[in-house]
C-alpha positions as a LaTeX table, in Angstrom:
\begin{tabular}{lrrr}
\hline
Residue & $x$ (\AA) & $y$ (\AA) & $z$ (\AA) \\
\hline
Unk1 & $-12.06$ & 29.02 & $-21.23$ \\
Unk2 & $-13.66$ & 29.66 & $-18.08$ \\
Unk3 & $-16.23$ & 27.59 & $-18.93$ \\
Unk4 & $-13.78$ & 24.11 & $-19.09$ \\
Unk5 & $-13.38$ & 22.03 & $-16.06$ \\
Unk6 & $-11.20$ & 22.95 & $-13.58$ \\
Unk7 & $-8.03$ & 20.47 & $-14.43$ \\
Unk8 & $-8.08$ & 21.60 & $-17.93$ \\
Unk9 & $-8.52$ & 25.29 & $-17.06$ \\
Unk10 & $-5.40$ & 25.18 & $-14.48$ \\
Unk11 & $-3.27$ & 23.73 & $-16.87$ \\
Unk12 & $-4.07$ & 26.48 & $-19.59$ \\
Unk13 & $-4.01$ & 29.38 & $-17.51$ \\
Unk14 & $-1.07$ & 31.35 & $-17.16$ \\
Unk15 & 0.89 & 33.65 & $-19.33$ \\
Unk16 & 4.24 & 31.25 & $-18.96$ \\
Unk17 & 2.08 & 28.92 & $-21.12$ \\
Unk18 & 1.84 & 31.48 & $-24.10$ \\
Unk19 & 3.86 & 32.05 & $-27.03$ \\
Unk20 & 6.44 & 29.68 & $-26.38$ \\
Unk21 & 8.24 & 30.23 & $-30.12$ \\
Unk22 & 6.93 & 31.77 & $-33.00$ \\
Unk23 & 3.96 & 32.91 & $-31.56$ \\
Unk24 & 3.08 & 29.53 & $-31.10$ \\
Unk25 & 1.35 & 28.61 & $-28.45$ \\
Unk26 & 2.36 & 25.42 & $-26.00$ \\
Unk27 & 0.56 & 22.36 & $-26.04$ \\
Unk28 & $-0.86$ & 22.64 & $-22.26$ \\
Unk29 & $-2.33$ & 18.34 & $-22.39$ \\
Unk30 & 1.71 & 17.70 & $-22.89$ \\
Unk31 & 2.62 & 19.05 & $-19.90$ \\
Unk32 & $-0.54$ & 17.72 & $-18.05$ \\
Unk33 & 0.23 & 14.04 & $-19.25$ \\
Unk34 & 4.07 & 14.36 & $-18.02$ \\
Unk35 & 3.40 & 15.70 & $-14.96$ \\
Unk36 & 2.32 & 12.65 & $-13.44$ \\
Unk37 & 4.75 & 10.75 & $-15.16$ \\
Unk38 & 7.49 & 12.89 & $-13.51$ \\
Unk39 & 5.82 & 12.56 & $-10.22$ \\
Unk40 & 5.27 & 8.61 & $-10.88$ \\
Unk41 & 9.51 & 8.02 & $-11.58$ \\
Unk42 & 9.97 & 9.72 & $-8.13$ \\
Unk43 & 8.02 & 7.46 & $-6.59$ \\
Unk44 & 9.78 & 4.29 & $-8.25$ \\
Unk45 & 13.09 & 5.28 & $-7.60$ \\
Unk46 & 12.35 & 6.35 & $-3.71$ \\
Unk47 & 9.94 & 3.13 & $-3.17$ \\
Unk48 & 9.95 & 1.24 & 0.09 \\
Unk49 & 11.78 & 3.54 & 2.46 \\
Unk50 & 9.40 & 2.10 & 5.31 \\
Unk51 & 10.60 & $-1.57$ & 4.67 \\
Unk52 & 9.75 & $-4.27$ & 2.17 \\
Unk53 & 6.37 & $-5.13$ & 1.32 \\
Unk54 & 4.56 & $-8.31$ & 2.07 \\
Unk55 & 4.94 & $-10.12$ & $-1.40$ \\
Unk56 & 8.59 & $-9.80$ & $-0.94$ \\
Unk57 & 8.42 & $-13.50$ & 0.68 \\
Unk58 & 6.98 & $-14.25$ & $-3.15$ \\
Unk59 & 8.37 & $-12.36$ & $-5.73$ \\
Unk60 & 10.62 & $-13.92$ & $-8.09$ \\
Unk61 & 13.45 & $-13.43$ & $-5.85$ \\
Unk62 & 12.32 & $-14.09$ & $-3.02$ \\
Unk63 & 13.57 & $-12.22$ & 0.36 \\
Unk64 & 15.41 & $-9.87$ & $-2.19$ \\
Unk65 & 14.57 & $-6.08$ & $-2.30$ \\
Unk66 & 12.91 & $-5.48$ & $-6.40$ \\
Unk67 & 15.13 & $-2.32$ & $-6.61$ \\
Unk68 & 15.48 & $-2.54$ & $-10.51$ \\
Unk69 & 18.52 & $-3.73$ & $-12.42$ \\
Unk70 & 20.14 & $-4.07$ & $-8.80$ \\
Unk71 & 21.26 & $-7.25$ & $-7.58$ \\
Unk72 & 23.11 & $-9.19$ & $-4.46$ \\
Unk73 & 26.40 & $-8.57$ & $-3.76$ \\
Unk74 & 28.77 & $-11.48$ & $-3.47$ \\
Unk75 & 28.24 & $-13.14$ & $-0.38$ \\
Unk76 & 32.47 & $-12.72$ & 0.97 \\
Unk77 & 32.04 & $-8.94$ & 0.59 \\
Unk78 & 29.29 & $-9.29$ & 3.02 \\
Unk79 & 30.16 & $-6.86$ & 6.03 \\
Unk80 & 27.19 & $-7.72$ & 8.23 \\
Unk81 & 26.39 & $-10.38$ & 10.77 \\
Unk82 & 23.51 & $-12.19$ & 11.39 \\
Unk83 & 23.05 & $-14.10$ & 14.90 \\
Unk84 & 20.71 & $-16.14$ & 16.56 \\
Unk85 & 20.70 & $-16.69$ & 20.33 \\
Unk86 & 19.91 & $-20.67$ & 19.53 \\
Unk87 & 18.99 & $-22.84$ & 16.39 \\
Unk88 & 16.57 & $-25.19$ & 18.15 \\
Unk89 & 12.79 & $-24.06$ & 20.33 \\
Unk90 & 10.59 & $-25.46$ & 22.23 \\
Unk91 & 6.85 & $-24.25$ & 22.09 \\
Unk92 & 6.45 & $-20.46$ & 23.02 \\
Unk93 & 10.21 & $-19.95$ & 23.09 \\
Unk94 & 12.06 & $-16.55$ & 22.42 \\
Unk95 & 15.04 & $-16.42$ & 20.36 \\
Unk96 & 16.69 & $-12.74$ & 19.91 \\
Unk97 & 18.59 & $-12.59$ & 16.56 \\
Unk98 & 20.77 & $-9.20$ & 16.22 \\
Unk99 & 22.26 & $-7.57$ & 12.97 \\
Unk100 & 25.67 & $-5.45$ & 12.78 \\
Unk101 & 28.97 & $-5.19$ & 11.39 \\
Unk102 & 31.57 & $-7.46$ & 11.46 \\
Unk103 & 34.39 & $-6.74$ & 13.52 \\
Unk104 & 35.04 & $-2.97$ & 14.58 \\
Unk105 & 34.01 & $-1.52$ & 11.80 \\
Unk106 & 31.04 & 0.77 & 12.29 \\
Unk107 & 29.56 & 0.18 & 8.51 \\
Unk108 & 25.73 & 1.13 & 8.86 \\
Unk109 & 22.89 & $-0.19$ & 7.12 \\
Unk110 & 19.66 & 1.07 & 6.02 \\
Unk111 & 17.37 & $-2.31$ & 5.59 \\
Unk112 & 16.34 & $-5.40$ & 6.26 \\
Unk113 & 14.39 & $-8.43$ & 5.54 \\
Unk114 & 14.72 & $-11.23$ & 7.63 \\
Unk115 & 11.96 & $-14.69$ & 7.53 \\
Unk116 & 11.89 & $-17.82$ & 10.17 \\
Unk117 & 11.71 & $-20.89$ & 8.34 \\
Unk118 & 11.69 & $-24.86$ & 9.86 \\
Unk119 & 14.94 & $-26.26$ & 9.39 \\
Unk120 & 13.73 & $-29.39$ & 8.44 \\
Unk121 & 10.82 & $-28.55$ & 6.38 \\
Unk122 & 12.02 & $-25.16$ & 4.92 \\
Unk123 & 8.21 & $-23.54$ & 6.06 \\
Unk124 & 7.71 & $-20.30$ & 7.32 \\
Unk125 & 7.65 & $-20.31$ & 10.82 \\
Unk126 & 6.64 & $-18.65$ & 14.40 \\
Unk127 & 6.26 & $-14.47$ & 14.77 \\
Unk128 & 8.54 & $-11.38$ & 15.36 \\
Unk129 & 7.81 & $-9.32$ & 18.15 \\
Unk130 & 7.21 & $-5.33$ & 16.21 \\
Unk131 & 9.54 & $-2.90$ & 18.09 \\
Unk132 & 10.82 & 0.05 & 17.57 \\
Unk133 & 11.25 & 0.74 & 13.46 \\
Unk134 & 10.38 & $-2.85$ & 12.37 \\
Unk135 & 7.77 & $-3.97$ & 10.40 \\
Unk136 & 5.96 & $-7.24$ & 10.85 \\
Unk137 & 4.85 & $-9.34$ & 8.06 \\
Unk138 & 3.09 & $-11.99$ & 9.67 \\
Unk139 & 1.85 & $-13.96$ & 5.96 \\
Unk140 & 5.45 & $-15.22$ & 6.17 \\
Unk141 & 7.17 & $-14.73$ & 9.20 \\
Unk142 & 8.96 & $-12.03$ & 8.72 \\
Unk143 & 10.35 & $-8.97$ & 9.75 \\
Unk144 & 11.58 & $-5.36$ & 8.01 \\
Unk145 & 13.00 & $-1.99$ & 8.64 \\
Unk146 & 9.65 & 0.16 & 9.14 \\
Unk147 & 12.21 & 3.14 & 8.17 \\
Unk148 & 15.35 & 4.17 & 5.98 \\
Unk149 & 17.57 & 5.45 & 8.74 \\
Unk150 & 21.62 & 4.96 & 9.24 \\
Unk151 & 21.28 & 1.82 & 11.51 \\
Unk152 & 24.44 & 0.27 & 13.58 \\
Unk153 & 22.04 & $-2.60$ & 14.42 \\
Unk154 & 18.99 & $-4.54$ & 15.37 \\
Unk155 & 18.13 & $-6.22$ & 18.05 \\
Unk156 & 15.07 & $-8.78$ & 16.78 \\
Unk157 & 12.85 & $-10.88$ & 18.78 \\
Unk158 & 11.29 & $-14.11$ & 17.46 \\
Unk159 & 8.97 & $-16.12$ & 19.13 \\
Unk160 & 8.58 & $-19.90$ & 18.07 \\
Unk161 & 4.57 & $-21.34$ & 17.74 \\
Unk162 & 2.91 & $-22.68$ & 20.69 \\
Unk163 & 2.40 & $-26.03$ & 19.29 \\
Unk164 & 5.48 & $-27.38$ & 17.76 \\
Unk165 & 9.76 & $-27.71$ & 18.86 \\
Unk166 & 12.27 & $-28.01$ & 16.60 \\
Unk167 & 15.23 & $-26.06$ & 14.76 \\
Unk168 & 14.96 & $-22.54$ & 13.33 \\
Unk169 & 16.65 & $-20.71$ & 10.28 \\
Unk170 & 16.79 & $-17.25$ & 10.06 \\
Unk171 & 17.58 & $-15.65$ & 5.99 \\
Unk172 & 16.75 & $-12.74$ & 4.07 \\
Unk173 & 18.54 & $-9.49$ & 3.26 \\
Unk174 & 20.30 & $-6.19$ & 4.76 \\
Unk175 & 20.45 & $-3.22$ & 2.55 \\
Unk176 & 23.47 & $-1.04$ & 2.98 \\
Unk177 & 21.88 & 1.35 & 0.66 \\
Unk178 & 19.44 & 1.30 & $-2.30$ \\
Unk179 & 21.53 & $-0.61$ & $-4.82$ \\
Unk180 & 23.92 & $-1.55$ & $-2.64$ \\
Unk181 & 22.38 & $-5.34$ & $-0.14$ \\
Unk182 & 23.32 & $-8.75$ & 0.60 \\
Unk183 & 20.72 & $-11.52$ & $-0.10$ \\
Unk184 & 20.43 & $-14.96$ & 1.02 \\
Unk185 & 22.04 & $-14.44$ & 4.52 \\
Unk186 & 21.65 & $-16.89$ & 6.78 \\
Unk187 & 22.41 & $-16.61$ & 10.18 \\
Unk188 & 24.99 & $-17.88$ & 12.92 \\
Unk189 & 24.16 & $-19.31$ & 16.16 \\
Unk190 & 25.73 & $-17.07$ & 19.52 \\
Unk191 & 28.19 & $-20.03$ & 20.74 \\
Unk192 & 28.05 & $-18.90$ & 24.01 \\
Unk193 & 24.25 & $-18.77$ & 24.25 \\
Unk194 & 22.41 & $-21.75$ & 26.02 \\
Unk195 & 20.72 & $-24.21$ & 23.87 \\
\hline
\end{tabular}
């Protein structure tokens, strides 16, 4: 045996591997094969702590976190806001969009997923600014959670493209916890902000 390679020689070696029943001796590949396989269903069911990967903007469901059989909750039980400073921009223009609770509640989330899109033509649209525990995902203007941290709220920058005005959506997702997020969000405009 000390001849084999060294993989198959660690997983025989060992007197806890012996006689298991009956003299019998365990079948060391078995525990060699499921050993990843553990390791692999951690990783599944912890995946995306640092925020939602690119093809998000893609998938299936789009802007919606692939968390298996989970799903949206109804949009009325929705205890999070989403607000823009302003709906329409000019070229270059700034536009801060914040996330939190509604009311005085002090409900914390975990995620988000938020995409620009052209009001009129429903394109992806303009850049977030990456601060502090965001993620940017440039391919489709959008922004995530870059961790999986109790948050009370974001404060979001967008900036609209140099070369075009017009009106801005924001949509996309906040995660209260793993199973538990609100999809298809779209935001409110500040009414006291200038226009």
């Amino acid at each position: 045996m000390a001849n084999s390679s060294s993989s198959s020689s660690r997983c025989r070696s060992g007197a806890a591997l012996r006689g298991f029943k009956n003299g019998q001796r365990w079948r060391p590949r078995v525990f060699c094969l499921m050993l990843p396989l553990v390791f692999y269903g951690n990783i599944c069911v912890w995946a995306f702590p640092d925020g939602a990967p690119a093809d998000t903007c893609v998938k299936q469901r789009a802007n919606q976190p692939n968390h298996g059989q989970a799903r949206s909750q109804p949009a009325h039980t929705n205890p999070f806001e989403v607000v823009a400073t302003a709906q329409s921009y000019h070229p270059g223009q700034q536009i801060s969009v914040v996330i939190y609770p509604h009311g005085q509640t002090n409900t914390v989330f975990r995620g988000f997923f938020l995409q620009a899109r052209d009001a009129n033509s429903n394109e992806w649209i303009g850049e977030w600014e990456q601060s502090e525990n965001t993620k940017t995902i440039p391919e489709c203007s959008a922004i995530t959670h870059s961790d999986n941290r109790d948050k009370l709220g974001a404060k979001l920058i967008w900036k609209a493209p140099q070369n075009k005005r017009g009106n801005v959506y924001f949509t996309g997702t906040v995660l209260k916890e793993y199973g538990t997020f609100w999809s298809d969000i779209v935001n409110k405009v500040q009414a006291d902000a200038p226009q």
